[in-house]
C-alpha positions, 0 to 999 in steps of 0.5 A, spaced: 330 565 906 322 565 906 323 568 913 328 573 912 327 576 906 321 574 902 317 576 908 319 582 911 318 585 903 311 583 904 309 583 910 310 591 909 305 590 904 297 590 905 295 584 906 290 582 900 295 587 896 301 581 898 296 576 897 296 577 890 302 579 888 305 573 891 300 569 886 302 573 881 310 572 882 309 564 881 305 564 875 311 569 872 316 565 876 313 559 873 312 561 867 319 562 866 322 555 867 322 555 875 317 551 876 323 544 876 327 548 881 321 549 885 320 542 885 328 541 888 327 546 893 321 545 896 318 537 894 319 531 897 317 524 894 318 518 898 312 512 897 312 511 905 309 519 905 303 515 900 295 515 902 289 512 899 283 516 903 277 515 901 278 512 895 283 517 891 291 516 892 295 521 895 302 522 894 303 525 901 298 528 907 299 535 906 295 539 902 294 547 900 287 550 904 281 553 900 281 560 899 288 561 897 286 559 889 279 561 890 279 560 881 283 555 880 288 559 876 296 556 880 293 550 882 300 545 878 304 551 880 302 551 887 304 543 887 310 545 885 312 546 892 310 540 895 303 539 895 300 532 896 293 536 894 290 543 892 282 545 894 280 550 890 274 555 892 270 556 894 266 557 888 259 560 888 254 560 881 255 566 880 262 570 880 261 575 886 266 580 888 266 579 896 265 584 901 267 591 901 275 592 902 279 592 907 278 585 909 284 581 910 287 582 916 295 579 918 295 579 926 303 578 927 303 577 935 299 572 934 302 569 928 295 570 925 290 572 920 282 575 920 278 575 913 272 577 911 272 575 904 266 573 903 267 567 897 270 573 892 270 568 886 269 569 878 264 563 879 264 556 878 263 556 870 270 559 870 274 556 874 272 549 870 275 552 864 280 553 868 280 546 871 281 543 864 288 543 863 292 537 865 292 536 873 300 535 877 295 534 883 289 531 886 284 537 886 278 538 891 272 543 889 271 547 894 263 550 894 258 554 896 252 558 895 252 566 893 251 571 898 245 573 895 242 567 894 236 565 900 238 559 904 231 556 903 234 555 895 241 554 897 241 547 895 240 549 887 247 553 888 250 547 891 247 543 885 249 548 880 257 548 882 257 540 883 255 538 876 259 544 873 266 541 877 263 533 877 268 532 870 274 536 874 276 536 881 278 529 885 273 531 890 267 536 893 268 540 899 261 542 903 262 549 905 257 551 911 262 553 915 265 560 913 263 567 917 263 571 912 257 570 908 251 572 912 247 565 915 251 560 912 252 557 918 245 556 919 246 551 914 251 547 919 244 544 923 242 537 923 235 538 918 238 542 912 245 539 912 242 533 911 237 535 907 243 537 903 247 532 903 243 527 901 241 532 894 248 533 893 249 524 893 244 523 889 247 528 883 253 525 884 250 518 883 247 521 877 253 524 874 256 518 875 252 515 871 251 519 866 258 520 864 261 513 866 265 516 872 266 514 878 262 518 884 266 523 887 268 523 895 264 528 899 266 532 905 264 536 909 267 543 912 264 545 919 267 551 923 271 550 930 265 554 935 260 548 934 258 545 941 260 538 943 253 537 941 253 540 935 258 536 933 255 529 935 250 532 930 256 532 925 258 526 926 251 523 925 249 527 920 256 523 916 254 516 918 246 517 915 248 520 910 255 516 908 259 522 906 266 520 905 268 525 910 269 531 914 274 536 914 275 539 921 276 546 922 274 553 917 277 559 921 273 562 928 269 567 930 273 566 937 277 572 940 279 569 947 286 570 949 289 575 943 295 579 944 294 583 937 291 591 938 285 591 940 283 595 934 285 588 930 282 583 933 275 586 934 275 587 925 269 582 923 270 575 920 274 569 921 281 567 924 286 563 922 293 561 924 295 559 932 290 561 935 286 556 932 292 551 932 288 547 939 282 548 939 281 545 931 285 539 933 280 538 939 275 538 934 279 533 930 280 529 936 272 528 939 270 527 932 275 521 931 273 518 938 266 520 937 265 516 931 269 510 932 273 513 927 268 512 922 270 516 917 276 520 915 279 527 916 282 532 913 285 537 919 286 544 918 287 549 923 293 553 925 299 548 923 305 553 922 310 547 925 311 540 923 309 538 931 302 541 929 301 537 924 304 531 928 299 532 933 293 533 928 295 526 925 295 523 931 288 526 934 285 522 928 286 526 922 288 522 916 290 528 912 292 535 914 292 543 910 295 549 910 293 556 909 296 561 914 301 557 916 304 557 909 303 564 909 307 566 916 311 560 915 313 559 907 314 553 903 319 550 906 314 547 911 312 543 907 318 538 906 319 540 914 312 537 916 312 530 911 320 529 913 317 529 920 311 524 919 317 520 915 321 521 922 315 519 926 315 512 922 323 509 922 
């Protein structure tokens, strides 16, 4: 149904337009009662689907992707679609509204997308108000710093948003990796990644402390255009610092091999969807291998068929995302991709 009549009505739509409409028609449709419909069509519960990863208990691999509840507003509707966890974010201190529009670009042939959103938010203070209503599912927080914000005082930023988040996400996602705001990638180099992530272990042992919780596990979000070497960086980085984790891959700045318009394809910002399905399972797989399987991954990167996700798992991932392949392919892949893994035991 998804496919055939919900997406051709908003594939005629621009793209950020359909973004928001789509969120908006859950919140309504949630509100009035079809939430437990929802959970018929679309969940799939079964214990065998069940993971502990990195301490926290997840009722099944396959969770919502960064960027699609950026404030942390639709987070227990979206599960009622099946998610085994939603990341919200990313957050910024401050709200921001994000580059100039238009910024989010579908490239049908290629099943594909393009954003240059550049972490548009409502800020951190808003999304934990947001985040005090009872969790359906585990939320990650996703983090990162204001465009405005140099990245010598980065670290402040990335303080400013976890100690707000501490009391009401599962876990913390690092976000050094996205294109879209102007050198936040320089952050990804071995010297003040690690810089950063051992401020951001110490705060966590200190909320901890001062709240009578338990430390929340800490990943880390790297980009799919790091060479071999700078992803043995990343592996060592995570082994020193003893980070929870890493989650493999954020969108690409890669346009090699696209059959969309030229005039698409040379829009600025990160790609998502297949064109990156190969390349992040790669990713996912010399990390796992490099690192003797050392810590977990969560892969993400165009998985728009339960054989993708099938393949992420089995390159070392422990946990997968969607984002534009739930755009491209609906809610139903979902239950398609954990009846897979189940299918794959017996």
């Amino acid at each position: 149904m998804y496919k055939f009549l919900i997406r051709p009505i908003l594939f005629l739509l621009d793209a950020e337009t359909a973004h928001h409409f789509s969120f908006k028609a859950v919140k309504v449709l949630s509100r009035l009662g079809f939430g437990p419909l929802f959970r018929k069509l679309f969940g799939f519960n079964d214990p065998r689907l069940e993971r502990e990863v990195f301490g926290l208990k997840f009722k099944n691999p396959v969770g919502l992707a960064a960027g699609f509840d950026k404030d942390a507003i639709l987070y227990n509707e979206l599960s009622n679609f099946g998610f085994g966890f939603v990341e919200i974010g990313t957050l910024t201190p401050k709200p921001q509204a994000g580059n100039p529009k238009k910024r989010l670009f579908r490239l049908l042939e290629d099943q594909a997308i393009i954003n240059r959103m550049g972490f548009n938010n409502k800020g951190v203070f808003e999304a934990a108000e947001q985040l005090k209503k009872k969790h359906r599912v585990l939320i990650g927080g996703n983090i990162g710093k204001n465009k405005l914000t140099p990245n010598d005082k980065a670290i402040k930023d990335y303080l400013i948003c976890f100690e707000a988040l501490f009391e009401h996400v599962d876990y913390f996602v690092v976000n050094v990796s996205s294109p879209n705001t102007p050198g936040l990638r320089e952050l990804q180099d071995k010297e003040p990644l690690t810089a950063l992530l051992k401020k951001l272990n110490k705060q966590n042992a200190k909320m901890a402390k001062k709240l009578q919780l338990k430390e929340r596990p800490i990943l880390l979000k790297i980009a799919p255009d790091l060479s071999d070497d700078q992803l043995l960086d990343i592996v060592d980085i995570v082994k020193n610092t003893k980070i929870a984790g890493v989650i493999a891959t954020n969108t690409t700045i890669d346009r090699k091999g696209l059959k969309s318009h030229l005039i698409q394809t040379e829009e600025k910002g990160g790609l998502s969807g297949r064109p990156l399905t190969g390349r992040s399972t790669e990713v996912i797989r010399f990390l796992s291998e490099k690192s003797g399987k050392a810590f977990p991954i969560i892969g993400v990167g165009g998985i728009h068929t339960p054989e993708d996700a099938l393949e992420k798992l089995e390159a070392g991932a422990d946990l997968v995302q969607l984002y534009t392949g739930f755009v491209y392919e609906g809610p139903s892949l979902i239950k398609k991709i954990n009846k897979a893994i189940l299918a794959q035991k017996s």
